[in-house]
CHARMM-style PDB file with segment names, atoms N, HN, CA, C and O in Angstrom:
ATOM      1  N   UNK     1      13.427 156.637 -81.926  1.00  0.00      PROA
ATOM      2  CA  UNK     1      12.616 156.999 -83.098  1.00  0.00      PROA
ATOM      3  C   UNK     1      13.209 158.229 -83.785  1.00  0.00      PROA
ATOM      4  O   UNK     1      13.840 159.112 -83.204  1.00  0.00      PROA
ATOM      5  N   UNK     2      12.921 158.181 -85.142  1.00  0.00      PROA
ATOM      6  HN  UNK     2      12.409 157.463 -85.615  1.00  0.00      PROA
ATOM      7  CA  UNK     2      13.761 158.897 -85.750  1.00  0.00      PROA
ATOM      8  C   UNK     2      12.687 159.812 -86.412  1.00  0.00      PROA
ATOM      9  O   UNK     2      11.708 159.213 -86.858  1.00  0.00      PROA
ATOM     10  N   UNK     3      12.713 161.234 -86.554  1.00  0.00      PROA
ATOM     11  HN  UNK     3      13.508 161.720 -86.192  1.00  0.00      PROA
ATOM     12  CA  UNK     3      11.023 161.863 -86.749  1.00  0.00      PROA
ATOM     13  C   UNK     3      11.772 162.766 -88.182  1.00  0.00      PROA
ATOM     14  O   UNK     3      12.560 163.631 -87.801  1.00  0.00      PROA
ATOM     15  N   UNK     4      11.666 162.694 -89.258  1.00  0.00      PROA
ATOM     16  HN  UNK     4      11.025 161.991 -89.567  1.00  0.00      PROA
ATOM     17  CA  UNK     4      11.341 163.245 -90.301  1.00  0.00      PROA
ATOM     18  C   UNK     4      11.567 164.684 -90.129  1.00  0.00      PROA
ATOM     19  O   UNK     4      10.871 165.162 -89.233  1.00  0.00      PROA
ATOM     20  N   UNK     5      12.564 165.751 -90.906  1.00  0.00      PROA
ATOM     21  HN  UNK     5      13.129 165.362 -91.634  1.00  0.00      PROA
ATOM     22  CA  UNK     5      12.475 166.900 -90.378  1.00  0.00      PROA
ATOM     23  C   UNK     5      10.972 167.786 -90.785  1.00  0.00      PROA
ATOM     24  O   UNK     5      10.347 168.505 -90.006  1.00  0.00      PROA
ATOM     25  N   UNK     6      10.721 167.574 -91.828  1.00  0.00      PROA
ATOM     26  HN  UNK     6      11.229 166.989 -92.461  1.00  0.00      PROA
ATOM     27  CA  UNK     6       9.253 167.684 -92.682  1.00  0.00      PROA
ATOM     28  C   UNK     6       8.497 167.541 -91.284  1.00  0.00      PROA
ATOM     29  O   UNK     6       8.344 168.511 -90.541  1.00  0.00      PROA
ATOM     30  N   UNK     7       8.094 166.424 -91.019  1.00  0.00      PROA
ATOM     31  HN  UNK     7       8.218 165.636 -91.623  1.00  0.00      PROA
ATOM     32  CA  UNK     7       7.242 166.565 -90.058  1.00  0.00      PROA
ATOM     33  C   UNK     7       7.372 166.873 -88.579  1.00  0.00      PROA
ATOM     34  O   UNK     7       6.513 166.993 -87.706  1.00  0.00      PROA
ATOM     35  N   UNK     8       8.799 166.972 -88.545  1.00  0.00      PROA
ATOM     36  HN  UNK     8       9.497 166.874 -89.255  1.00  0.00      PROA
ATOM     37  CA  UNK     8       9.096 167.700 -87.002  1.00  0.00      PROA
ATOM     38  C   UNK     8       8.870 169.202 -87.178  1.00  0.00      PROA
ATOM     39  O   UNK     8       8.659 169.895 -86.183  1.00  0.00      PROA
ATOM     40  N   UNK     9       8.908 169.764 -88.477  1.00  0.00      PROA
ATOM     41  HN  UNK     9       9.080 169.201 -89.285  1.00  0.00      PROA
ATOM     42  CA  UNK     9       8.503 171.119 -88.701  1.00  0.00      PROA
ATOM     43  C   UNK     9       6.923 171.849 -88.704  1.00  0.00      PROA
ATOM     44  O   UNK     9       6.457 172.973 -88.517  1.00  0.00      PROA
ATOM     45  N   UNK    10       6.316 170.193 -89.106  1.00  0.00      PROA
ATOM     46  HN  UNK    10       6.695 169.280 -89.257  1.00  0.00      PROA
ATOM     47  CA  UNK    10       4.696 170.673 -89.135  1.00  0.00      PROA
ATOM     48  C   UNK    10       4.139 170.492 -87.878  1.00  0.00      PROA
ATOM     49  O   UNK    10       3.222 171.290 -87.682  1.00  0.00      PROA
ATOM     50  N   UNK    11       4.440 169.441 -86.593  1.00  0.00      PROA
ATOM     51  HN  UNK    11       5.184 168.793 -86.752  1.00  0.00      PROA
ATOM     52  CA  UNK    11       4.129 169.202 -85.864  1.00  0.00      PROA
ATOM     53  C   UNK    11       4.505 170.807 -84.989  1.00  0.00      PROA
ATOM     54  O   UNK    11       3.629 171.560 -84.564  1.00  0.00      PROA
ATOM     55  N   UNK    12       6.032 171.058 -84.874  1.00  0.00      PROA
ATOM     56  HN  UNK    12       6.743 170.446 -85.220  1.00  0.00      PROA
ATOM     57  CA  UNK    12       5.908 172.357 -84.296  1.00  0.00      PROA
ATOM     58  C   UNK    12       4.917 173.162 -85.005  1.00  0.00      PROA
ATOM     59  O   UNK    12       3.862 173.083 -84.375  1.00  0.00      PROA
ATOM     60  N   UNK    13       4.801 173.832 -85.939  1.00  0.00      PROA
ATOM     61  HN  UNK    13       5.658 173.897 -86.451  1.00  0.00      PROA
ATOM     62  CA  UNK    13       3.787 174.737 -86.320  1.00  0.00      PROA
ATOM     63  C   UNK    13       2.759 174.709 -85.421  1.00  0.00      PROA
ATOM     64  O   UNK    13       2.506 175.718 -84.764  1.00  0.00      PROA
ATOM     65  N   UNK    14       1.959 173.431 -85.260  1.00  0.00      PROA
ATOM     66  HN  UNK    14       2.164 172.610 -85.794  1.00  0.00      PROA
ATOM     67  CA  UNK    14       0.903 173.230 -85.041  1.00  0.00      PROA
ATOM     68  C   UNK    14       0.963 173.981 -83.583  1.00  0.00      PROA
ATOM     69  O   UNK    14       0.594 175.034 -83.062  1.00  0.00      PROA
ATOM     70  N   UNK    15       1.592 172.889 -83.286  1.00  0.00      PROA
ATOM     71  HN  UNK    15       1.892 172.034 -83.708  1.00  0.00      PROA
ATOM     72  CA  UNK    15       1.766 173.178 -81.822  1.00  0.00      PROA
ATOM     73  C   UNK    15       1.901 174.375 -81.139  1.00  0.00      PROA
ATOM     74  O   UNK    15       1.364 174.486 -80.037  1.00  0.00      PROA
ATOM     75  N   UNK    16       2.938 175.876 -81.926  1.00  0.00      PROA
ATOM     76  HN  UNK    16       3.375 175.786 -82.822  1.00  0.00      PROA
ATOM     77  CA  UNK    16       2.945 176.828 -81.708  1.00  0.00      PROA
ATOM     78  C   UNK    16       1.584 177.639 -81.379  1.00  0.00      PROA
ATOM     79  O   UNK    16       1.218 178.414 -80.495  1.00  0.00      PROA
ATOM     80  N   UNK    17       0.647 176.677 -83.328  1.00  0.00      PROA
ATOM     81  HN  UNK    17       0.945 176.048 -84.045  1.00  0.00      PROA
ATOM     82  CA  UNK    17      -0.444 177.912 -83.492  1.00  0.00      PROA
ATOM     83  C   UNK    17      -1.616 177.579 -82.246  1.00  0.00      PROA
ATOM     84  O   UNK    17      -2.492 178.372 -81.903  1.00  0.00      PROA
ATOM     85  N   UNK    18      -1.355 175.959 -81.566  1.00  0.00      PROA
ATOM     86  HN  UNK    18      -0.643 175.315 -81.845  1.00  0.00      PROA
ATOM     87  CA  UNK    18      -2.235 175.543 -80.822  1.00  0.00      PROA
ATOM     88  C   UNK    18      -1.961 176.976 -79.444  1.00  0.00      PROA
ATOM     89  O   UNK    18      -2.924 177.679 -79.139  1.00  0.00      PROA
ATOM     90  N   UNK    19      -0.387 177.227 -78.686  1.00  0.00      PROA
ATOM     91  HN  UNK    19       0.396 176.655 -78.934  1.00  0.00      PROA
ATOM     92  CA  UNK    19      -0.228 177.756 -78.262  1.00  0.00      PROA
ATOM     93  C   UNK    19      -0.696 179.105 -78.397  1.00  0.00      PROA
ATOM     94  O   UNK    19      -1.283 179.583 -77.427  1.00  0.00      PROA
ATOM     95  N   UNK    20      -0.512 179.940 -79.626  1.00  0.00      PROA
ATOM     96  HN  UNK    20      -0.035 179.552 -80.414  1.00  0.00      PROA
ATOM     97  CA  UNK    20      -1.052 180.966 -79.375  1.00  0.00      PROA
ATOM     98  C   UNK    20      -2.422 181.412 -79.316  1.00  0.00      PROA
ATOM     99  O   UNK    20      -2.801 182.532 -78.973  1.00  0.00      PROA
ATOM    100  N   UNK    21      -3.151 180.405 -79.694  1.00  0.00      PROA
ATOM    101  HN  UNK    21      -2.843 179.495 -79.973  1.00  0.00      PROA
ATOM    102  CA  UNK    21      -4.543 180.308 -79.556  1.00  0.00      PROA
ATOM    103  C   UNK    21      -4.950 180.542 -78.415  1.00  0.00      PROA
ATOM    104  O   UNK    21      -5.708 181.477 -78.155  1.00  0.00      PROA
ATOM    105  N   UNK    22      -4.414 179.565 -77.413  1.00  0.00      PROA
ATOM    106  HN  UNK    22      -3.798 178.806 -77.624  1.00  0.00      PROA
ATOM    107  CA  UNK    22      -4.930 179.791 -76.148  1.00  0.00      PROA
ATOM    108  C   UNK    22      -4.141 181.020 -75.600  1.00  0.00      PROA
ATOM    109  O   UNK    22      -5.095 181.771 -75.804  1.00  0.00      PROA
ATOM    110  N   UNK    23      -3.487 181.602 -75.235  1.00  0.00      PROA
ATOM    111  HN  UNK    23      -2.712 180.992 -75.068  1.00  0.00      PROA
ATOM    112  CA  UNK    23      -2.669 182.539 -75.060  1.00  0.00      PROA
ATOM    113  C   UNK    23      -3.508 184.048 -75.132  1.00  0.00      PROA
ATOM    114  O   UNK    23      -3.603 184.954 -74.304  1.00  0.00      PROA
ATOM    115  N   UNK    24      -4.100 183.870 -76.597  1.00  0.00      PROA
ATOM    116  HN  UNK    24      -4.023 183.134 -77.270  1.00  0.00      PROA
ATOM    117  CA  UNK    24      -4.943 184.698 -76.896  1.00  0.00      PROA
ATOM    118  C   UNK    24      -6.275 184.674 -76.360  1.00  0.00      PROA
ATOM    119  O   UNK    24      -6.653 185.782 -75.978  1.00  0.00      PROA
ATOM    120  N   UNK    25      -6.842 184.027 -76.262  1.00  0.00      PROA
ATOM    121  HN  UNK    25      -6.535 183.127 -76.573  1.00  0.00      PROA
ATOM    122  CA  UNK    25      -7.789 183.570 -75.032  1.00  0.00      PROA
ATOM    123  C   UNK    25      -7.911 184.039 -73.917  1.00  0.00      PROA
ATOM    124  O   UNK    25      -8.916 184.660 -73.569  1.00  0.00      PROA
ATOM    125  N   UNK    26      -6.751 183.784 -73.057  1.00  0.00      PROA
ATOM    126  HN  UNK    26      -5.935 183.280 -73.340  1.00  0.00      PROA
ATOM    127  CA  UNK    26      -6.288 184.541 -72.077  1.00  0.00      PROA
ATOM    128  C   UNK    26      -6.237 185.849 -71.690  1.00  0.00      PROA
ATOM    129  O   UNK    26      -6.715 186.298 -70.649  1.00  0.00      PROA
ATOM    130  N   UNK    27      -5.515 186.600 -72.735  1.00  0.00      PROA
ATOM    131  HN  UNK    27      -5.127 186.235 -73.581  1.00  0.00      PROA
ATOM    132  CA  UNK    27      -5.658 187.421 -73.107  1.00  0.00      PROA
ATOM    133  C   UNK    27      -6.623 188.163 -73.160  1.00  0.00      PROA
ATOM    134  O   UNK    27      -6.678 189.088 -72.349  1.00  0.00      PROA
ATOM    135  N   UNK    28      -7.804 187.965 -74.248  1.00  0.00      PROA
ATOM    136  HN  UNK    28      -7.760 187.214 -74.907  1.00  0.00      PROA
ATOM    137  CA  UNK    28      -8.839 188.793 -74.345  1.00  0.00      PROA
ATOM    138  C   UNK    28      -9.677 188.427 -72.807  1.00  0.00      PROA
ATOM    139  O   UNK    28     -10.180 189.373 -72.201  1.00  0.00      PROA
ATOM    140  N   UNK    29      -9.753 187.439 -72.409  1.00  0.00      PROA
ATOM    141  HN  UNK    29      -9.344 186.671 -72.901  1.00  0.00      PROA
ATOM    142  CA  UNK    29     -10.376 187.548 -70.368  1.00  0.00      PROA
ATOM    143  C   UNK    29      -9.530 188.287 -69.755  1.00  0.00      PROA
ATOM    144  O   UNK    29     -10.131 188.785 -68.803  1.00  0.00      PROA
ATOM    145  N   UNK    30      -8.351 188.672 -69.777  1.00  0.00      PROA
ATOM    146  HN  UNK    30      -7.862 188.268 -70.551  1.00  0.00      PROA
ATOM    147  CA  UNK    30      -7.971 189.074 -68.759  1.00  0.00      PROA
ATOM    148  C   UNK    30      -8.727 190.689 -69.449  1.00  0.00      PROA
ATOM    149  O   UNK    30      -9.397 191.313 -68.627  1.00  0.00      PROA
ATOM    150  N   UNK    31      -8.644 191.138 -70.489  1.00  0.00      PROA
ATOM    151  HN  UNK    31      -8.100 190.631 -71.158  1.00  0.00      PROA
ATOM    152  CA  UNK    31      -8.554 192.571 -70.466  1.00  0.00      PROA
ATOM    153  C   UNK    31     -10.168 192.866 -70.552  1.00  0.00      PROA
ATOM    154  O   UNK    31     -10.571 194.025 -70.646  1.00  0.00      PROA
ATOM    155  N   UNK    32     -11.108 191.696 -70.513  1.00  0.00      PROA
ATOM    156  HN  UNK    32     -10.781 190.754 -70.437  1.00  0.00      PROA
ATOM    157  CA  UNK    32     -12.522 191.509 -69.940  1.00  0.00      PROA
ATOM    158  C   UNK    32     -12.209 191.638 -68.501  1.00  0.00      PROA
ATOM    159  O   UNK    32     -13.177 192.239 -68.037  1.00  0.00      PROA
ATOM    160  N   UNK    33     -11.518 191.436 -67.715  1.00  0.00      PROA
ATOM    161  HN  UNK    33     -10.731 190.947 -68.092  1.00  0.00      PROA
ATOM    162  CA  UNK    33     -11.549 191.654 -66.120  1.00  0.00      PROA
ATOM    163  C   UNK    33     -11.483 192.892 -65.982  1.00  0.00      PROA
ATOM    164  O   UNK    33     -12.401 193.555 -65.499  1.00  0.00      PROA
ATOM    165  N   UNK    34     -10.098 193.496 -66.495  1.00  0.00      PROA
ATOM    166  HN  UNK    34      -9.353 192.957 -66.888  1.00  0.00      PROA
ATOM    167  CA  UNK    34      -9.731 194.664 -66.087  1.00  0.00      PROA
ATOM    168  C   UNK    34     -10.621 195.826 -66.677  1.00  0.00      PROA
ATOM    169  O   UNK    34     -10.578 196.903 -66.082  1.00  0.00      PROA
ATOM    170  N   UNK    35     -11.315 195.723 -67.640  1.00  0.00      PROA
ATOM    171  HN  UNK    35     -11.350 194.849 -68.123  1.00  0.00      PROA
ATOM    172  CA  UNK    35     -12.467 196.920 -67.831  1.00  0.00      PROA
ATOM    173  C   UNK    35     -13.824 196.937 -66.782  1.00  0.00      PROA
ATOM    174  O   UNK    35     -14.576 197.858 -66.462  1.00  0.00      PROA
ATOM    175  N   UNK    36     -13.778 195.298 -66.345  1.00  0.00      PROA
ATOM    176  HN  UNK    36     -13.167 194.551 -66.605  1.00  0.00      PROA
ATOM    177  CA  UNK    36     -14.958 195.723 -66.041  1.00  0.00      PROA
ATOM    178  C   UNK    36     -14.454 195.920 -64.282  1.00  0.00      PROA
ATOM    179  O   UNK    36     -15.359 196.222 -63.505  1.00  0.00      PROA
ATOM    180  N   UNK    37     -13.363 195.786 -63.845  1.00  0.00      PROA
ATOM    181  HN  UNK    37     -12.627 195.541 -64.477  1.00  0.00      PROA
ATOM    182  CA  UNK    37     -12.773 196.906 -62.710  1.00  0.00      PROA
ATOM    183  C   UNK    37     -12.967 198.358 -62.671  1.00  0.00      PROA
ATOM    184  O   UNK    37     -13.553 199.085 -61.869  1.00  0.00      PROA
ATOM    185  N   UNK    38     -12.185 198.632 -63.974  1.00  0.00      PROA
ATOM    186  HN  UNK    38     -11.709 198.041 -64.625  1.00  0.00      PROA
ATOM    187  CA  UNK    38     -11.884 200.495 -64.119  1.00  0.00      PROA
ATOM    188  C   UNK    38     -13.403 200.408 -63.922  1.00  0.00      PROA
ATOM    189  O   UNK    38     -13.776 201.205 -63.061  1.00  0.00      PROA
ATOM    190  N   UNK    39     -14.647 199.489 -64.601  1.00  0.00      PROA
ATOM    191  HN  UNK    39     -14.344 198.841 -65.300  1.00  0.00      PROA
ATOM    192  CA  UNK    39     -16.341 200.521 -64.242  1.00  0.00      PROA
ATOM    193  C   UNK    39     -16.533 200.059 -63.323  1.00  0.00      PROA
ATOM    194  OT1 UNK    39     -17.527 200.374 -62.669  1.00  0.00      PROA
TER     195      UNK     39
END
């Protein structure tokens, strides 16, 4: 299959912004753990 660079470009996007979404997610729990350690 032969994928369109157009849409091999939007599909990454997506995919990135899907990634940093969760990432960020992560993120804000983990630094919910670690405050409520330091109290």
């Amino acid at each position: 299959m032969v994928i369109s660079p157009i849409i091999y470009a939007i599909l990454t996007k997506i995919i990135k912004n899907i990634i940093n979404k969760e990432n960020i997610k992560k993120g804000k729990e983990h630094v919910q753990k670690a405050s409520k350690k330091s109290n």
